[in-house]
C-alpha positions in Angstrom: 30.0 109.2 109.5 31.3 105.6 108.7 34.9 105.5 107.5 34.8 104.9 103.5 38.4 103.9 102.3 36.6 105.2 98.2 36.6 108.4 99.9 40.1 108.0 101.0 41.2 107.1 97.7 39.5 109.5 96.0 41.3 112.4 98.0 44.3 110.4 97.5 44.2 110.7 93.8 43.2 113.8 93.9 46.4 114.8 96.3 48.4 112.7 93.9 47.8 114.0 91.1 48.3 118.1 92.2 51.4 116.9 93.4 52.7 115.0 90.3 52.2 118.3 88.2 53.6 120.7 90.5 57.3 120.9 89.5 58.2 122.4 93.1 56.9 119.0 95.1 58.7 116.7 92.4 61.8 118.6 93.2 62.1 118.4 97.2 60.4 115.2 96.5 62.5 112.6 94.9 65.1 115.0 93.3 66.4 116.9 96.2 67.3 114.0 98.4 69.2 112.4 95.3 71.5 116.0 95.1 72.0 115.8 99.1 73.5 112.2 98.4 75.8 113.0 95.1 76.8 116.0 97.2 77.9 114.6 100.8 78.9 110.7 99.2 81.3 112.8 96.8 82.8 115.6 99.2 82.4 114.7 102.9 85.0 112.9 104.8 84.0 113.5 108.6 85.1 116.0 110.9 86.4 116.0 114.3 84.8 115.1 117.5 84.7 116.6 121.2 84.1 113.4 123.2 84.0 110.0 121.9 82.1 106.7 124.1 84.4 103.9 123.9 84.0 100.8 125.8 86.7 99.1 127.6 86.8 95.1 128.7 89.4 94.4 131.2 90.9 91.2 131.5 94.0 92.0 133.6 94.1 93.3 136.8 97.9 94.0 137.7 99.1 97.8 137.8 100.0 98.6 134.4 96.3 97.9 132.8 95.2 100.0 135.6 97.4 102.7 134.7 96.4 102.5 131.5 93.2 103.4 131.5 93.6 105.8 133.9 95.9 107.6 131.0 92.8 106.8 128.7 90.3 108.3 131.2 92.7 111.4 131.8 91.7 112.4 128.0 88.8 113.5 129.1 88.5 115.7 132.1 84.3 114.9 132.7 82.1 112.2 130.5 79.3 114.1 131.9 80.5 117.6 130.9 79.5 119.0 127.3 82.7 121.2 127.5 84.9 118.0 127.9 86.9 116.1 125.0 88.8 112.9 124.3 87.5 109.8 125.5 84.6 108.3 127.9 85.5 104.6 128.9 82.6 102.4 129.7 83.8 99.0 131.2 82.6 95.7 130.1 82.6 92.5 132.2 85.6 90.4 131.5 82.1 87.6 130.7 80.9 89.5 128.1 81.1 88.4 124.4 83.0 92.1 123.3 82.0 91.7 119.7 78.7 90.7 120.5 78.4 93.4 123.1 79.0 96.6 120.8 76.8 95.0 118.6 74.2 95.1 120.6 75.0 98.8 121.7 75.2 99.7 118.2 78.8 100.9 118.8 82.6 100.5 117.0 84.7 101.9 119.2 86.0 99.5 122.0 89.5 98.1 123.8 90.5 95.2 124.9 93.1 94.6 127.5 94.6 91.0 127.4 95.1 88.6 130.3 98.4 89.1 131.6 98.8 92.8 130.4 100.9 94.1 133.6 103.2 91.2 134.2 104.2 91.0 130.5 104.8 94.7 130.2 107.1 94.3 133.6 108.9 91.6 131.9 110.1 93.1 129.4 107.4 91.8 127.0 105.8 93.4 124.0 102.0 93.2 124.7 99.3 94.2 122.7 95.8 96.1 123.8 92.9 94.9 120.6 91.5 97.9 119.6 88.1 97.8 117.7 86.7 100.7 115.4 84.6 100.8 112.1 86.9 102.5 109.3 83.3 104.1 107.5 83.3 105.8 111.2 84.0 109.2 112.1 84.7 108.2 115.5 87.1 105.5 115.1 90.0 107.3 114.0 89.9 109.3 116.5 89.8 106.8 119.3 93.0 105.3 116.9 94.4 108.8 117.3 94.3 109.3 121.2 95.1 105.5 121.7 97.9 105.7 119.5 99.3 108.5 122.1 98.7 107.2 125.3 100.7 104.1 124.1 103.3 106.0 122.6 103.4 107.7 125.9 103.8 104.7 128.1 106.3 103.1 125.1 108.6 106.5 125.7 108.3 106.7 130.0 108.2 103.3 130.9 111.5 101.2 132.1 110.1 97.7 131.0 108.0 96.7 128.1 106.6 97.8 125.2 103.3 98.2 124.1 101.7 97.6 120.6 98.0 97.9 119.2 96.5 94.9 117.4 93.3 96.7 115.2 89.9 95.2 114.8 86.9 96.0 113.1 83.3 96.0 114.8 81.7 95.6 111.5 82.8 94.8 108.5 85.7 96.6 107.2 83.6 96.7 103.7 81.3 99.6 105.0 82.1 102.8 104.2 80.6 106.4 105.3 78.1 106.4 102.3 76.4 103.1 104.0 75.8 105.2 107.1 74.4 108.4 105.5 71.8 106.8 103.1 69.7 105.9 106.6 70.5 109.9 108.1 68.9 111.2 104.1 66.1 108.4 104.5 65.0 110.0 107.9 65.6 113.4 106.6 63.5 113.1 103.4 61.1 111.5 105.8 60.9 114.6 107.7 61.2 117.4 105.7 58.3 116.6 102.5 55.8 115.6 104.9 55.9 118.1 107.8 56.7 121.6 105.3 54.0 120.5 102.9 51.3 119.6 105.8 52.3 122.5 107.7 51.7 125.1 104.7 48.8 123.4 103.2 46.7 122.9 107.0 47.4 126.6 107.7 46.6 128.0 104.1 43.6 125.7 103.6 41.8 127.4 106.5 42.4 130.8 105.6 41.1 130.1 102.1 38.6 128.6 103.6 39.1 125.2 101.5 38.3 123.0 104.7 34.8 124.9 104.9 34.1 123.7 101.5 35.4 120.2 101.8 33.6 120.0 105.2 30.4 120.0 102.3 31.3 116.6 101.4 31.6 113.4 102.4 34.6 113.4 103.3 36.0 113.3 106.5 38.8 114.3 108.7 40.0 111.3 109.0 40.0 109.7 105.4 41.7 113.3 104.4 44.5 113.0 107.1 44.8 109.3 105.8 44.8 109.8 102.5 48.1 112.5 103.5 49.9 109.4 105.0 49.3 106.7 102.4 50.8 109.7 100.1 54.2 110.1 101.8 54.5 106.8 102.7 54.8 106.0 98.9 56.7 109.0 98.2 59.5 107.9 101.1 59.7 104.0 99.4 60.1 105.7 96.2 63.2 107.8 97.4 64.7 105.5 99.3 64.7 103.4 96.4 65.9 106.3 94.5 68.7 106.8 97.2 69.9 103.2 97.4 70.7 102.9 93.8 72.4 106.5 93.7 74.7 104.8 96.7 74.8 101.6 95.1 75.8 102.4 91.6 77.6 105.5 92.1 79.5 105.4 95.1 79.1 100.9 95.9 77.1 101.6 98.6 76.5 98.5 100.7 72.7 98.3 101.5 71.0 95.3 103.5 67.3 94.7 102.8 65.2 93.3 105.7 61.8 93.8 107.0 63.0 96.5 109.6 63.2 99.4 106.7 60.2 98.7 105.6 58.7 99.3 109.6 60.6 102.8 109.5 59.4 103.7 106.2 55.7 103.5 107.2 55.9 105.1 110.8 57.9 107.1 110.1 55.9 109.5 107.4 52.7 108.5 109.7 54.7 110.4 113.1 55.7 113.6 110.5 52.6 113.9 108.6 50.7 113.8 111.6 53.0 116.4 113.3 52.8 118.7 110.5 49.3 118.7 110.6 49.1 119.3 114.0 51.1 122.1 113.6 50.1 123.7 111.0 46.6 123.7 113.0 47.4 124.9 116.1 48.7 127.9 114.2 46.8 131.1 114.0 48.2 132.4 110.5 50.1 129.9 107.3 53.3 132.7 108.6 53.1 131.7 111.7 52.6 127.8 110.8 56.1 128.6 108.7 58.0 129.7 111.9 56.6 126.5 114.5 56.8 124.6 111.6 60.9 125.7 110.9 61.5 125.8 115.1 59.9 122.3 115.1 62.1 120.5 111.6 65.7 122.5 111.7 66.7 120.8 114.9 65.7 117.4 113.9 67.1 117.9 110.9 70.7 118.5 111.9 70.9 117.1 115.6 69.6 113.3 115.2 72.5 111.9 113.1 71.3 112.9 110.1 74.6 114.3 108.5 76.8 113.4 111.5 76.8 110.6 114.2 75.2 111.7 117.6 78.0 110.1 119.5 80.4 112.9 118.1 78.3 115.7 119.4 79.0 117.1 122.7 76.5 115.5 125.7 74.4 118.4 125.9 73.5 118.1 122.6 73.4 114.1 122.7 70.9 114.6 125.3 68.5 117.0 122.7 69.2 114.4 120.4 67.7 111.7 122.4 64.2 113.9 122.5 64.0 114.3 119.0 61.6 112.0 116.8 63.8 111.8 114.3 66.3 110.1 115.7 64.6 106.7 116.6 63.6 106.8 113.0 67.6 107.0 111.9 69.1 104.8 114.6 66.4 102.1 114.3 67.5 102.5 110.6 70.9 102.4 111.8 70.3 99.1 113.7 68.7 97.5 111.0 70.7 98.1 108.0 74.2 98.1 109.4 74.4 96.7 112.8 71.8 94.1 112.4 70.5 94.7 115.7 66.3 93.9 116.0 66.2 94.8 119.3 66.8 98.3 119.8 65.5 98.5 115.9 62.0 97.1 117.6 62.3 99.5 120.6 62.9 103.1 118.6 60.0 101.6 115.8 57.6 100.9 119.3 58.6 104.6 120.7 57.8 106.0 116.9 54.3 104.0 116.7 53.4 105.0 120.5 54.4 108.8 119.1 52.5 108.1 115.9 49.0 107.1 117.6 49.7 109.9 119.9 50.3 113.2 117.5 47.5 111.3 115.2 44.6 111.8 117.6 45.8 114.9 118.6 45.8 116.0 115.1 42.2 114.9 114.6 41.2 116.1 117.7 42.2 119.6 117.1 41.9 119.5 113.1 38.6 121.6 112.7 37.1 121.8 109.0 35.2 125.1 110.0 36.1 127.9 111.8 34.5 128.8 115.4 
């Protein structure tokens, strides 16, 4: 049967308007996300980290420098170990741009080690390493923190110099940690209306046997799937709107509209509608669509930098962070809204649409409106 999009509005409507009435969907709709930003913009302040990425440029090459960042390095006894803390120094080339660059890695935390560092120190010169950071990062203070004592360290052992820190932000200083939360709720609210309500309803319809009766009509897989998507799309605009001015008005959030939210607020509900449905199908009972459907969103929900950044969770659990939908959604929001960064925003919105198209068909494929 031809698509029809009257048919897909028609279900629309009808989808609409059950949800508008039910006081339950209008709550973890557009209300809960609203109480999740009052809550964590009025009482969270950031917590500590076990290995922070910061990236080093080098523009000395005497001794001292060297010794330096060996102290630095000597924070952390393995980058590669999720057991390890303190720092994990990525160099840059002394030809790089270093603003530029941690921009374009979507980073704060960097150091930069002057020309001249080792022969001023043995001089009897004060010298200064530039140290950037982001004061609305959790992250930042604590590279301030462990650089603080390794030059403390050197100022208190060594027989020549001294050495100062001249502070730099990667952004601008006006950002704050509410500008980088409204992005993680954005995702979240993304995820959670979408894949619970598609879960529950996919699984329940076909025990009531609700898909045998629409499979009657007209109406067809497809348009009905659709007519899912077109819903939370509209229902993610409206709280991010919702969100935004909460963060604008009640806590001067800073929020930069471009083209790139709108991207992640369309794929984004299309990737978690379609997973929900394709969960809730593959399941054999709407109790055991509750479980996948819970093993599937509580990881998502509190490993992809939704609450806290991924760069302040220990690698192993960077590395589950990286397979998780949910974070392309929140660090192409990331890059868009704070960093201003279209490129990697353009590659985690390709990855999402690629997923998208993927869980879609797969979802249609195994979406049966009667029962073998």
């Amino acid at each position: 049967m031809a698509f029809s999009p009257k048919r897909m509005v028609a279900e629309l409507r009808v989808y609409a308007r059950s949800n508008i009435r039910s006081r339950e969907g209008f709550f973890f709709t557009l209300i809960f996300p609203i109480i999740l930003i009052l809550l964590f913009g009025a009482i969270f302040s950031g917590g500590g980290v076990s290995q922070t990425t910061v990236y080093v440029q080098n523009h000395d090459s005497g001794p001292i420098s060297s010794a330096f960042i060996s102290a630095l390095n000597g924070t952390s006894n393995n980058c590669s170990s999720s057991a390890s803390s303190g720092l994990c120094l990525k160099s840059v080339a002394t030809n790089q741009n270093f603003s530029q660059y941690l921009s374009s890695k979507s980073a704060s935390d960097g150091i930069v080690i002057p020309e001249g560092f080792s022969a001023d120190f043995e001089a009897n010169q004060k010298v200064n390493v530039t140290l950037f950071g982001n004061p609305a990062s959790t992250t930042s203070a604590i590279v301030m923190g462990i650089t603080s004592e390794v030059v403390n360290g050197f100022n208190l052992h060594g027989s020549a110099g001294v050495l100062g820190i001249l502070s730099r932000t990667a952004v601008s200083s006006n950002y704050k940690y509410i500008d980088f939360l409204i992005p993680g709720l954005i995702g979240f609210s993304a995820l959670t209306s979408p894949m619970f309500a598609l879960v529950n309803i996919s699984s329940t319809y076909r025990r009531d046997k609700v898909f045998k009766l629409l499979s009657l009509t007209p109406l067809t897989k497809t348009e009905w799937l659709l007519s899912k998507i077109i819903w939370y799309i509209g229902t993610t605009i409206m709280s991010f709107i919702l969100m935004s001015a909460v963060g604008v008005y009640a806590f001067g959030a800073h929020i930069t509209l471009n083209w790139g939210i709108g991207m992640f607020l369309v794929i984004g509900p299309f990737f978690f509608v379609s997973l929900g449905m394709l969960v809730g199908t593959i399941s054999n009972s709407p109790e055991s669509a509750a479980v996948v459907g819970n093993l599937v969103t509580f990881p998502m929900m509190f490993l992809s930098g939704t609450f806290f950044p991924v760069s302040s969770m220990p690698m192993y659990l960077q590395g589950v962070a990286h397979v998780l939908p949910l974070y392309y959604m929140i660090d192409g929001l990331n890059n868009v809204m704070i960093y201003g960064n279209y490129g990697p925003a353009l590659f985690d919105g390709g990855l999402l649409v690629v997923l998208s198209m993927v869980v879609f068909a797969l979802a249609v494929r195994f979406f049966r409106w009667r029962e073998d």
